[in-house]
DSSP file (Angstrom, degrees, kcal/mol; ACC not computed):
  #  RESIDUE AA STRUCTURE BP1 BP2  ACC     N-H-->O    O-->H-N    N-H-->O    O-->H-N    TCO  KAPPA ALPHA  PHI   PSI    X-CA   Y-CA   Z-CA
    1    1 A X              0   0    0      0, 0.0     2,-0.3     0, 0.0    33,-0.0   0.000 360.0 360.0 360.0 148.8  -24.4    4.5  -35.9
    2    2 A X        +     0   0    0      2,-0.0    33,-1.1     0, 0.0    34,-0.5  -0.876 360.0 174.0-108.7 154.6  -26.2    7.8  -35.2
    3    3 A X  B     -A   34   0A   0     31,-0.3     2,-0.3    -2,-0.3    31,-0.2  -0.867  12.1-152.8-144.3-162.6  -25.5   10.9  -36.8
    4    4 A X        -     0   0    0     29,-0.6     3,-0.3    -2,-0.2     2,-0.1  -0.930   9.8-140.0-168.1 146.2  -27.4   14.3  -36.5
    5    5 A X  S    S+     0   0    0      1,-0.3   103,-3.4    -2,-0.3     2,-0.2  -0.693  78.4  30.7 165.6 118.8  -27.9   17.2  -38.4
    6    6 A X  S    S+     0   0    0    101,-0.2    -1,-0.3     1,-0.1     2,-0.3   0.408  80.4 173.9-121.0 126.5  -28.2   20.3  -38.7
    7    7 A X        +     0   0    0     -3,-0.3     2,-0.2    -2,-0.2    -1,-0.1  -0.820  18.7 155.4 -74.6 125.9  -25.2   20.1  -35.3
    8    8 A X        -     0   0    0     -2,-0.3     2,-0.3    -3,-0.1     6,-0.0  -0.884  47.6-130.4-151.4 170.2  -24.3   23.4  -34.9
    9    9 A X    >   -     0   0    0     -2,-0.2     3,-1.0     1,-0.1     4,-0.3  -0.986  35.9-109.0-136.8 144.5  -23.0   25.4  -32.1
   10   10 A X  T 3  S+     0   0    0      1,-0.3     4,-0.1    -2,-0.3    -1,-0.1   0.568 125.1  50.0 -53.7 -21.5  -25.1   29.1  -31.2
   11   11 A X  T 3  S+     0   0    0      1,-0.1    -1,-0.3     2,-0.1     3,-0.0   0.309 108.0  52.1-113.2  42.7  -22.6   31.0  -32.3
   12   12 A X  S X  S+     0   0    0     -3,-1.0     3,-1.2     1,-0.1    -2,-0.2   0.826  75.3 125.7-114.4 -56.8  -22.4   28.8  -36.0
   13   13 A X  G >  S+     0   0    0      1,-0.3     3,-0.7    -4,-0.3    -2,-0.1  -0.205  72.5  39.6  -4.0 -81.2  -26.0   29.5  -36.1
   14   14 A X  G 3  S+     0   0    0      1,-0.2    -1,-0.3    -2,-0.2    -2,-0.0   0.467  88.3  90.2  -3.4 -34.7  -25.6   30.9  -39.5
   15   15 A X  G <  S+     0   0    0     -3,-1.2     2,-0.4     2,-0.1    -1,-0.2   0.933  89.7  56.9 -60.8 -39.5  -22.9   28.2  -40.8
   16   16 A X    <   +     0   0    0     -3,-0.7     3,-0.1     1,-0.1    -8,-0.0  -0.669  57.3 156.0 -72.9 113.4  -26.3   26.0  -42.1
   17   17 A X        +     0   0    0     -2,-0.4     2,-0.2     1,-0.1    -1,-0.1   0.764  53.8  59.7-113.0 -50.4  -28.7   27.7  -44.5
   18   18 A X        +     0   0    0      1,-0.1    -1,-0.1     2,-0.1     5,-0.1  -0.455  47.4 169.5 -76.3 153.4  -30.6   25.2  -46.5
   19   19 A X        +     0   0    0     -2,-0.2    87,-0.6     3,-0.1     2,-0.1   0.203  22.3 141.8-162.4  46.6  -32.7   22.7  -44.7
   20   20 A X     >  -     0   0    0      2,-0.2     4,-1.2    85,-0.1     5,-0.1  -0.456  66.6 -99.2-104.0 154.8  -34.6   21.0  -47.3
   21   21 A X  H  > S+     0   0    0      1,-0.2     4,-2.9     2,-0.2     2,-1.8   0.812 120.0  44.0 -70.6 -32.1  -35.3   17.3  -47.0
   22   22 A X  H  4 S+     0   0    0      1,-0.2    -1,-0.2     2,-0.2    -2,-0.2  -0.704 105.7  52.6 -82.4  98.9  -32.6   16.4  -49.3
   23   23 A X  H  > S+     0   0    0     -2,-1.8     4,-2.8    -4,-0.1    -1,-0.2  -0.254 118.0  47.2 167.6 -47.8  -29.9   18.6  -48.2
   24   24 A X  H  X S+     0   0    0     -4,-1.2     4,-0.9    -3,-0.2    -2,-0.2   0.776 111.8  46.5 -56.4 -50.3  -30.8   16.8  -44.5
   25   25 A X  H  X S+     0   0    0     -4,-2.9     4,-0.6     2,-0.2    -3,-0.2   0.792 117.3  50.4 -95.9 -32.4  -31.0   13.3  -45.7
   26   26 A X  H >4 S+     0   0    0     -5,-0.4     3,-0.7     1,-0.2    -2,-0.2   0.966 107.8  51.2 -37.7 -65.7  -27.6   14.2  -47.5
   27   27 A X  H >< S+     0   0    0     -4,-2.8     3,-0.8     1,-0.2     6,-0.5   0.590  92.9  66.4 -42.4 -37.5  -26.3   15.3  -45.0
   28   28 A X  H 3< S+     0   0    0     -4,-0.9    -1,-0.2     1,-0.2    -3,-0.1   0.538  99.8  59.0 -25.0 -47.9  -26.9   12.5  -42.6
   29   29 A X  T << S+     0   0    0     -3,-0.7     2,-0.4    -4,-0.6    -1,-0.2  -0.119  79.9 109.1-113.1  42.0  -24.5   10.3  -44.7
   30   30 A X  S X  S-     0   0    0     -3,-0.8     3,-1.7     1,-0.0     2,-1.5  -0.916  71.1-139.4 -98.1  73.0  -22.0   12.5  -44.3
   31   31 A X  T 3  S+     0   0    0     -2,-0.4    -3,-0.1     1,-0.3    -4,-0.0   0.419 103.1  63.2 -69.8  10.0  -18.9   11.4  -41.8
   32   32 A X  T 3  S+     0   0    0     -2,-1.5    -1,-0.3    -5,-0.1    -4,-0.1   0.960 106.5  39.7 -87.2 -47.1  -18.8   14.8  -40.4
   33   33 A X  S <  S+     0   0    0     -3,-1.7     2,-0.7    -6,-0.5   -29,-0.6   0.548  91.5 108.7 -88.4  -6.1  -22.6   14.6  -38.8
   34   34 A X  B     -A    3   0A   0     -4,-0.2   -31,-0.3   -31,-0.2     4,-0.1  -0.639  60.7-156.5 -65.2 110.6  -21.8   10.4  -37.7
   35   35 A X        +     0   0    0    -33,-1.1     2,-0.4    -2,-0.7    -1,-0.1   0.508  60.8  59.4 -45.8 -20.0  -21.6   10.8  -33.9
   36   36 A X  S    S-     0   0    0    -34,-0.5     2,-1.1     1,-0.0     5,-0.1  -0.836  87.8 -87.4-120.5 145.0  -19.5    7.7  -33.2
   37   37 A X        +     0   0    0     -2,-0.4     2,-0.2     3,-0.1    -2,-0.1  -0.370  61.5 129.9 -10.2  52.1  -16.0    6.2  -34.1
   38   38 A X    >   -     0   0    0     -2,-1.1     3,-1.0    -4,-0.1     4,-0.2  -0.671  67.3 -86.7-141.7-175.1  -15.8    4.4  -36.7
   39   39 A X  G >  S+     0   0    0      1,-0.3     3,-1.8    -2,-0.2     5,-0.4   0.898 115.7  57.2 -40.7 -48.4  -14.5    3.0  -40.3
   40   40 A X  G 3  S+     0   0    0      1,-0.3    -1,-0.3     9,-0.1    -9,-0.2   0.685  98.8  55.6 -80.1  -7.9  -16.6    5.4  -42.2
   41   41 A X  G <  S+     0   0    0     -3,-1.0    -1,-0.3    -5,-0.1    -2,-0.2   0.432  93.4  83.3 -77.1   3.7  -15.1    8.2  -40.5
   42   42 A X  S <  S-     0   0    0     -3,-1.8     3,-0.1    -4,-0.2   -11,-0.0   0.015 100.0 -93.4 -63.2-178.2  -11.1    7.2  -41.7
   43   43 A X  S    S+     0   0    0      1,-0.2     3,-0.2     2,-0.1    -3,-0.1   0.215 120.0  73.0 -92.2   5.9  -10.1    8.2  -45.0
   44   44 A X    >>  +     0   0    0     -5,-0.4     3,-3.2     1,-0.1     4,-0.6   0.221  59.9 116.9 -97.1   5.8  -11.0    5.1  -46.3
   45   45 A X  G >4  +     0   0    0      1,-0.4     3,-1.0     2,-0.2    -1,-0.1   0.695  54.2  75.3 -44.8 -32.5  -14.4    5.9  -46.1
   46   46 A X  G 34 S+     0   0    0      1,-0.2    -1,-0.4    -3,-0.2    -2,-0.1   0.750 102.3  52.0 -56.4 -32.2  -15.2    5.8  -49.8
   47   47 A X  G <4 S+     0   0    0     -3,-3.2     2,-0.3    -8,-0.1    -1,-0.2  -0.002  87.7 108.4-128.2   4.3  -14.9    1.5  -49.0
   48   48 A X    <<  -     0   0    0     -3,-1.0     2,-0.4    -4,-0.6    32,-0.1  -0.832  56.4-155.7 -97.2 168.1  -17.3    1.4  -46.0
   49   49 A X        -     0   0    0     -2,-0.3     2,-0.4    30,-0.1    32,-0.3  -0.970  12.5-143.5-147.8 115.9  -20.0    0.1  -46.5
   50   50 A X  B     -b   81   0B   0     30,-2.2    32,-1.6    -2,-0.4    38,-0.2  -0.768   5.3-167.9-106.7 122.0  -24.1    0.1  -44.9
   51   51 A X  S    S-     0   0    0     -2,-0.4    37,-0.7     1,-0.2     2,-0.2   0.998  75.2 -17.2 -55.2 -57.0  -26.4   -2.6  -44.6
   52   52 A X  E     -c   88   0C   0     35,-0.1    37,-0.2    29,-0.1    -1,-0.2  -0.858  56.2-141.4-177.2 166.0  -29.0   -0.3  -44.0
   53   53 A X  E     -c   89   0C   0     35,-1.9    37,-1.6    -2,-0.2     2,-0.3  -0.273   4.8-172.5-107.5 162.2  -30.4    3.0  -43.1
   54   54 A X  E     -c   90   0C   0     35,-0.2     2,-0.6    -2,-0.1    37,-0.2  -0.906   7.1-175.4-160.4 119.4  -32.8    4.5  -41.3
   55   55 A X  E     -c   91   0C   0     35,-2.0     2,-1.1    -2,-0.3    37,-0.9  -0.915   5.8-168.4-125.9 107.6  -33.4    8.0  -41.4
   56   56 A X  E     -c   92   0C   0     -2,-0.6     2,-0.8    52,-0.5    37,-0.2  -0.696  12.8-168.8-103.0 129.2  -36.0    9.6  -39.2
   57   57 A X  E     -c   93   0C   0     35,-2.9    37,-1.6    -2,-1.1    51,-0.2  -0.726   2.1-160.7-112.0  98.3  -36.6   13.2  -40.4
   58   58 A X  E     +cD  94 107C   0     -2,-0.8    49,-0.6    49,-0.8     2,-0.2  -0.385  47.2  41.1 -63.5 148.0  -38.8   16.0  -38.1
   59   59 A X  E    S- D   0 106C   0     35,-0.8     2,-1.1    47,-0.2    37,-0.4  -0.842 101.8  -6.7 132.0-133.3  -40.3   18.8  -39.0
   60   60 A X  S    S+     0   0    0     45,-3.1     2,-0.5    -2,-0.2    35,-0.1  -0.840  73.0 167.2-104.3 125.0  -42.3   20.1  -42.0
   61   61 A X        -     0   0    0     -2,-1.1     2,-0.3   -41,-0.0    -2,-0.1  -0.856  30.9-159.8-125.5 106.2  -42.2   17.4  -44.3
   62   62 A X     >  -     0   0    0     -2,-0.5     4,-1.1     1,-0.2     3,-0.4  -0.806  25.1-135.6 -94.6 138.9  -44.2   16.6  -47.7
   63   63 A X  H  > S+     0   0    0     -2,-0.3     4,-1.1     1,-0.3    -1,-0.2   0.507 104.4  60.1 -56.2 -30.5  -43.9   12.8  -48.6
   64   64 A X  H  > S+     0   0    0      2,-0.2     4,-1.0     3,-0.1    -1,-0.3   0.518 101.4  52.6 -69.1  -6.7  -43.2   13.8  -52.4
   65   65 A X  H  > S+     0   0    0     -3,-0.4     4,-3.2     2,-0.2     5,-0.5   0.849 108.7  54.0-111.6 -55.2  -40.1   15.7  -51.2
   66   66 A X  H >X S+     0   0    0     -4,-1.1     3,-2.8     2,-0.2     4,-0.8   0.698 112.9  42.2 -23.4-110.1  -39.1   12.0  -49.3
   67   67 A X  H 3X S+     0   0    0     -4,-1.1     4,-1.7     1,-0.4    -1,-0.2   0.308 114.0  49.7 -32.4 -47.8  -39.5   10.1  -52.6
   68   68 A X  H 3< S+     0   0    0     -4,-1.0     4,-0.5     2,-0.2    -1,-0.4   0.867 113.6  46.1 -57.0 -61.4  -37.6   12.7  -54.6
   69   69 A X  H <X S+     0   0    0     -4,-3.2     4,-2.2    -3,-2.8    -2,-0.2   0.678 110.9  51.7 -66.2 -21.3  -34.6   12.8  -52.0
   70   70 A X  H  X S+     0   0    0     -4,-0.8     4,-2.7    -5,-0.5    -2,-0.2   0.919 111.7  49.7 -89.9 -42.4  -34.6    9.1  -52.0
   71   71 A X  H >< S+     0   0    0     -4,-1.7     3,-1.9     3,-0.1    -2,-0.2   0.701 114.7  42.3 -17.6-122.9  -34.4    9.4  -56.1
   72   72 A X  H >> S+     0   0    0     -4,-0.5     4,-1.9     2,-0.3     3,-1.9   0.327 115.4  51.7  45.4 -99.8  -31.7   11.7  -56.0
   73   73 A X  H 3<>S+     0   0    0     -4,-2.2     5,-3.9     1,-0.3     6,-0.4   0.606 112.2  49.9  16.9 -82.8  -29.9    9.4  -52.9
   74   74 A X  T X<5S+     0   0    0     -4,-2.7     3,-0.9    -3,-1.9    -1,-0.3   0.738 113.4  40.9 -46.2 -66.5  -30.3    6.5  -55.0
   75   75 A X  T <45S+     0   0    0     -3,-1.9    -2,-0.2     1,-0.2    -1,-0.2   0.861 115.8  48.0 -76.7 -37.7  -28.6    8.0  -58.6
   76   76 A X  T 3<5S-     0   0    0     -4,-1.9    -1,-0.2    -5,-0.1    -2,-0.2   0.218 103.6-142.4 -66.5  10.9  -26.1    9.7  -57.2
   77   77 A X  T < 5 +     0   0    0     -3,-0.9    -3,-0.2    -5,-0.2    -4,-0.1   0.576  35.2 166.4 -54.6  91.4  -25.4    7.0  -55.5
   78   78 A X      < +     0   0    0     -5,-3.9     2,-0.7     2,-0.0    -4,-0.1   0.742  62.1  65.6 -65.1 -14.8  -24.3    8.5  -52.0
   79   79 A X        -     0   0    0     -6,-0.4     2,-0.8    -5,-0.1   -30,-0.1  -0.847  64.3-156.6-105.4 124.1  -24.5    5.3  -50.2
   80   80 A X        -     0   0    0     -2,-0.7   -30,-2.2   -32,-0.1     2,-0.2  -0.797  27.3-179.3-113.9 102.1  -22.4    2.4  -50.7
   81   81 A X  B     -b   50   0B   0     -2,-0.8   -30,-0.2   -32,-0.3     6,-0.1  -0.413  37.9 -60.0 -93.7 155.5  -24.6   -0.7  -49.3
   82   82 A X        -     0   0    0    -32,-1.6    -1,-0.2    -2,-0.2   -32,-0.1   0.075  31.9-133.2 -26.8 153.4  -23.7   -4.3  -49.2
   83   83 A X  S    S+     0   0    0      1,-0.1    -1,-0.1    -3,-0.1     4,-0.1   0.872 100.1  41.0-107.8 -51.1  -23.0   -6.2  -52.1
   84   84 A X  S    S+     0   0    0      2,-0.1     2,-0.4     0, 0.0    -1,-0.1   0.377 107.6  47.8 -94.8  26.8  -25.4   -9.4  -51.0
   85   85 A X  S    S-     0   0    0    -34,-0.0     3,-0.0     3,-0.0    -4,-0.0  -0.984  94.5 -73.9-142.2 172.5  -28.7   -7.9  -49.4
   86   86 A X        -     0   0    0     -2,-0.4     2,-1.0     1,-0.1    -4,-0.1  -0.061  43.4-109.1 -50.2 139.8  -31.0   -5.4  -50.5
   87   87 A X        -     0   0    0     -6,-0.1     2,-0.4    -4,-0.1   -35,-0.1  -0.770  38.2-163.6 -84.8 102.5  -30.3   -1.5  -50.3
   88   88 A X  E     +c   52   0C   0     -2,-1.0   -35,-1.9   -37,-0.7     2,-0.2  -0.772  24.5 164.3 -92.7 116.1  -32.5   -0.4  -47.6
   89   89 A X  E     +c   53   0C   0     -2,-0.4     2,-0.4   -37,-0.2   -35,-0.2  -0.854  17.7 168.6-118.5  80.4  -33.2    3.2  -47.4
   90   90 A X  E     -c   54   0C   0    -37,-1.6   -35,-2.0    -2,-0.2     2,-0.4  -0.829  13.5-163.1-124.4 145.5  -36.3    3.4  -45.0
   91   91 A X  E     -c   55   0C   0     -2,-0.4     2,-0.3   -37,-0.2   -35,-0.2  -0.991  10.4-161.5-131.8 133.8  -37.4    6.9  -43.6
   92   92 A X  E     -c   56   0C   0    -37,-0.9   -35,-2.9    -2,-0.4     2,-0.7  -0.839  10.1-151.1-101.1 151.8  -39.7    7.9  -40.7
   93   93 A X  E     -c   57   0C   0     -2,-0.3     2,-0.4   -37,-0.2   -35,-0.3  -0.708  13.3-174.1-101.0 150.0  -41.3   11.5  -40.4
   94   94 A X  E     -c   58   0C   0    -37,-1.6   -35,-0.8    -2,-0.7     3,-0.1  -0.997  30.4-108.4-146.4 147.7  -42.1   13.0  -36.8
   95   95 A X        -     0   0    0     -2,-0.4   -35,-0.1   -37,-0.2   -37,-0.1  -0.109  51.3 -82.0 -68.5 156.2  -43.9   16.3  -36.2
   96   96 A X        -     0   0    0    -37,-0.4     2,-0.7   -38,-0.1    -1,-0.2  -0.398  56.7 -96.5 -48.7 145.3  -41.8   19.2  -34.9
   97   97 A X    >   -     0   0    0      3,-0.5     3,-0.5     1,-0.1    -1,-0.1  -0.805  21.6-152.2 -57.5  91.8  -41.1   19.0  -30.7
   98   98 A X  T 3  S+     0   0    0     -2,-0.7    -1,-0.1     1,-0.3    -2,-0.0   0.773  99.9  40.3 -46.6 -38.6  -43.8   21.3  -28.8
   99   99 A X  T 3  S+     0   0    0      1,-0.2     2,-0.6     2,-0.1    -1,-0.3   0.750 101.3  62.4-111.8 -37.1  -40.9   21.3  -26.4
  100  100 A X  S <  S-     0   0    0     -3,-0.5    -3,-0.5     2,-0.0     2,-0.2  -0.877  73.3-142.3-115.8 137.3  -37.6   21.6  -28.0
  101  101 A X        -     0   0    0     -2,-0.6     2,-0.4    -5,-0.1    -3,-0.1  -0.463  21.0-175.8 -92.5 139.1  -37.3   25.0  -30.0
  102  102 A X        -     0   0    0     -2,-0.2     5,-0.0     1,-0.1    -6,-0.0  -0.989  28.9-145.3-143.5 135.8  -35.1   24.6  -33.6
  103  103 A X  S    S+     0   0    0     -2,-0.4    -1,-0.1   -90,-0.0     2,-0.0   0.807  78.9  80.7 -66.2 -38.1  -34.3   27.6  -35.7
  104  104 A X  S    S-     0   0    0    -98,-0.1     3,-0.2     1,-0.1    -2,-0.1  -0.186  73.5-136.0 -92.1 167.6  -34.8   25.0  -39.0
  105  105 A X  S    S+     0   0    0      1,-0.3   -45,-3.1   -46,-0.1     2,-0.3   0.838  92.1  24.7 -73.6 -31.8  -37.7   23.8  -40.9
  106  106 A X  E     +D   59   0C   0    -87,-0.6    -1,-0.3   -47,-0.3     2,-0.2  -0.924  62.9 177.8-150.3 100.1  -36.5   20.1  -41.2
  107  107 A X  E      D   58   0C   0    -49,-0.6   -49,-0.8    -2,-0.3  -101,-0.2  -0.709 360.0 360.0 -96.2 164.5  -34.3   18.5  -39.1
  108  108 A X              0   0    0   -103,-3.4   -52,-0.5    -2,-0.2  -105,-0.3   0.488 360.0 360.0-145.1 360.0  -32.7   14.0  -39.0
């Protein structure tokens, strides 16, 4: 499933303020930013369930701020993964787009 964040539309511009990597990688697993159809958007959603994630995050990004968000993730525990394989959390970073212009610091 894909999801996206921060989605806004130009004249929400405003609606988003924060855009620190956890707040992003929260976000993310959030069934309002999931682009597609699915279980985890129903109201049963608390009972779906991820194998595993993959989170690619752009922008300006320190690798301590990763590990810390993934903490965080992880104790709180915002993800409800499979019961019989490993909880896979894996994150890539990518540089900001020379070509496509973003008001925020960190977008995923």
């Amino acid at each position: 499933m894909t999801g996206h964040t921060p989605l806004i539309v130009e004249r929400q511009a405003n609606a988003i303020r924060k855009t620190t990597v956890l707040d992003v990688m929260r976000r993310l697993l959030q069934a309002k930013n999931i682009m597609v159809s699915s279980y985890a958007r129903t109201k049963e959603a608390s009972q779906a369930k991820y194998i595993s994630i993959l989170n690619i995050i752009q922008g300006e990004v320190d690798p301590t701020q990763v590990h810390k968000s993934l903490q965080r993730i992880r104790e709180r525990k915002l993800a409800n993964f499979i019961e019989w394989g490993p909880a896979s959390i894996q994150v890539a970073l990518s540089r900001k787009s020379l070509y496509v212009q973003t008001a925020h610091r960190v977008n995923g």
